[in-house]
N, C-alpha and C positions, 0 to 999 in steps of 0.2 A: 137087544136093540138099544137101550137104555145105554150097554156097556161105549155101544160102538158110537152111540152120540158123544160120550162124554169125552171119549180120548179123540175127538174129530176136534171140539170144540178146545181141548185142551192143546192140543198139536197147531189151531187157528190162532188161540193166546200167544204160544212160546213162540209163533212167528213173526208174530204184531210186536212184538215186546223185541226180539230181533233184531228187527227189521228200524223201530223207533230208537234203539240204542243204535244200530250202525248210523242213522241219520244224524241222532246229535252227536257221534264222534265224529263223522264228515262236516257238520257246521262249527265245533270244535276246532277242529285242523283248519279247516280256511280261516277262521279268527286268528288261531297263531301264525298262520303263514302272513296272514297279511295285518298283523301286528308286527311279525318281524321285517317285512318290507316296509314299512312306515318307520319304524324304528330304525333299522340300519341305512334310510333313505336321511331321516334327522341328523343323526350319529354321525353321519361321515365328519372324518377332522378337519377343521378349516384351516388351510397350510395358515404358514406364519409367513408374512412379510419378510423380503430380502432387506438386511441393511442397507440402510444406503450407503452407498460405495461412499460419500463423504463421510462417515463416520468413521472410517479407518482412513482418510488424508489429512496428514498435518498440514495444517494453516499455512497458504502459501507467505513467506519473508515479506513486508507489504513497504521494506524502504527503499528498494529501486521508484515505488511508484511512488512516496515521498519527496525523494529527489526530484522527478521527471516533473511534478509537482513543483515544486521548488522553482527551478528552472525554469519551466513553463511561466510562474510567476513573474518572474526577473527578464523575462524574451519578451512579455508584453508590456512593459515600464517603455516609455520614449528614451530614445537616444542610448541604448545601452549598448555596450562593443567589448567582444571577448577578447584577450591578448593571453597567448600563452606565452610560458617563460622565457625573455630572452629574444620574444615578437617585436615586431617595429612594424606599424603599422603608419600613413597616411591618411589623416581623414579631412578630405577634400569638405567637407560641412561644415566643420570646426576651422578650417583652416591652419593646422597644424598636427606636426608628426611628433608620433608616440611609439614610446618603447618602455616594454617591461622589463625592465633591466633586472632585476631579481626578490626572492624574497627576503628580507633581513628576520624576519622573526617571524614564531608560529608557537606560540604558549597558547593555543586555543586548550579548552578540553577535548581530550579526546572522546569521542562518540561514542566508545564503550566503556566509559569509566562516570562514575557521576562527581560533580567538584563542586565547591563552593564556589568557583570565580568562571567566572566563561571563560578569561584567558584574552589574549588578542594575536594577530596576523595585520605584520605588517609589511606592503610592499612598498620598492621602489620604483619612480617609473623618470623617466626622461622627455618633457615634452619641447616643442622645439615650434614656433609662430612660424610663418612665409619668412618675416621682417624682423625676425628676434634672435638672441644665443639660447644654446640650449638648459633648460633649469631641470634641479633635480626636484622632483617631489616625493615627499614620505605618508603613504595612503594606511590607513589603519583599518581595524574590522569597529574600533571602539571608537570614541571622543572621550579623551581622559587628559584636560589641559594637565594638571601635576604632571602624566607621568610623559607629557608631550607627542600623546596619542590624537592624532586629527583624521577622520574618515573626510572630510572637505579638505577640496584645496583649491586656488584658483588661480587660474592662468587665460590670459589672454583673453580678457571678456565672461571668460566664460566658468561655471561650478565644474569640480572634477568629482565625483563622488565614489569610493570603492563599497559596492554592495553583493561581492562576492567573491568569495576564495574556496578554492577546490583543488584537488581532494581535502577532506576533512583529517585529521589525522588521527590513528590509534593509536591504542597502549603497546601496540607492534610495530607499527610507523608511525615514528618523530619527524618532529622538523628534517632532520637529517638524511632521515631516509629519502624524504620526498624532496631533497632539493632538485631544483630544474625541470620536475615535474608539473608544477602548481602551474593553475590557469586562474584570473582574474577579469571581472566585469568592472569596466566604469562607466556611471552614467555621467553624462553631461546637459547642462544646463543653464543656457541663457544668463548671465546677471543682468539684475535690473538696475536703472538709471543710479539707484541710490543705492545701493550697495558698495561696500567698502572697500577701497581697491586689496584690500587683502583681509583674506577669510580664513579665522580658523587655521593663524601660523603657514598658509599659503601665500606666495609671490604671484601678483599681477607681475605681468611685461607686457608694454603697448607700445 
């Protein structure tokens, strides 16, 4: 009786014991499964940002918008009037006809080269009163009395100013290249009562 308690009792242990070991290897396993879902949930890689596409475009050339710029500048100035090479224009405002009869000189710097001198562009133009002959004038990019450089010149009442010569020239087109090409702006502008009838190696006719 004694025998068959002991092995009842001992067979009830080895079950208990069992039973409590499969339990904390079931609470085991759920910890690392759901330590690994927590973990491989963190873990995921966080992609990397796409370049941005401007970081492989070279810098768009920004001297077209210089120019346009430029120009723009010189379009909003009063009274300014384009003549291209070899144009004759009438301008009913002024009361006299103009012609850009050609350029004599173009020692500017070239735009891709650096100089110590700027250089000068000098043209000629033809203006011609209602009630006058025709004179010649010599328009410069400079004022340089020595070298008989005058950007002013006056005729007929009125200031002739040249504030621009275009194309510019490069260390691949000279003067020569661009002859007959060149376009120039004059402004004009009123003299006043006391100003001298002649400006700046300019011819009044009245």
């Amino acid at each position: 009786m004694i025998y068959k308690t002991l092995v009842s009792s001992l067979t009830f242990f080895t079950l208990a014991t069992c039973q409590s070991h499969n339990a904390a290897n079931s609470t085991k396993t759920t910890a690392v499964e759901n330590t690994e879902v927590i973990t491989n949930t963190n873990s995921q890689p966080v992609p990397k940002k796409e370049a941005s596409a401007m970081s492989t475009v070279v810098p768009p050339d920004d001297r077209p918008v210089k120019i346009a710029e430029k120009q723009q500048a010189i379009s909003n100035k009063k009274n300014v009037v384009y003549f291209k090479e070899g144009e004759n224009k009438f301008l009913k405002e002024y009361e006299m006809n103009v012609t850009f009869k050609r350029m004599l000189e173009d020692s500017r710097c070239p735009k891709d080269v650096q100089c110590i001198w700027a250089g000068n562009a000098m043209a000629e133009i033809e203006v011609m009163g209602l009630y006058t002959r025709p004179v010649i004038l010599q328009l410069s990019t400079m004022n340089d009395v020595n070298r008989s450089y005058y950007n002013t010149q006056s005729f007929n009442g009125y200031k002739i100013l040249l504030v621009e010569v275009s194309p510019d020239i490069t260390s691949v087109k000279g003067f020569k290249a661009l002859k007959g090409s060149y376009t120039i702006a004059l402004q004009f502008e009123k003299e006043a009562s006391g100003d001298s009838p002649t400006q700046k190696g300019g011819t009044t006719t009245k």
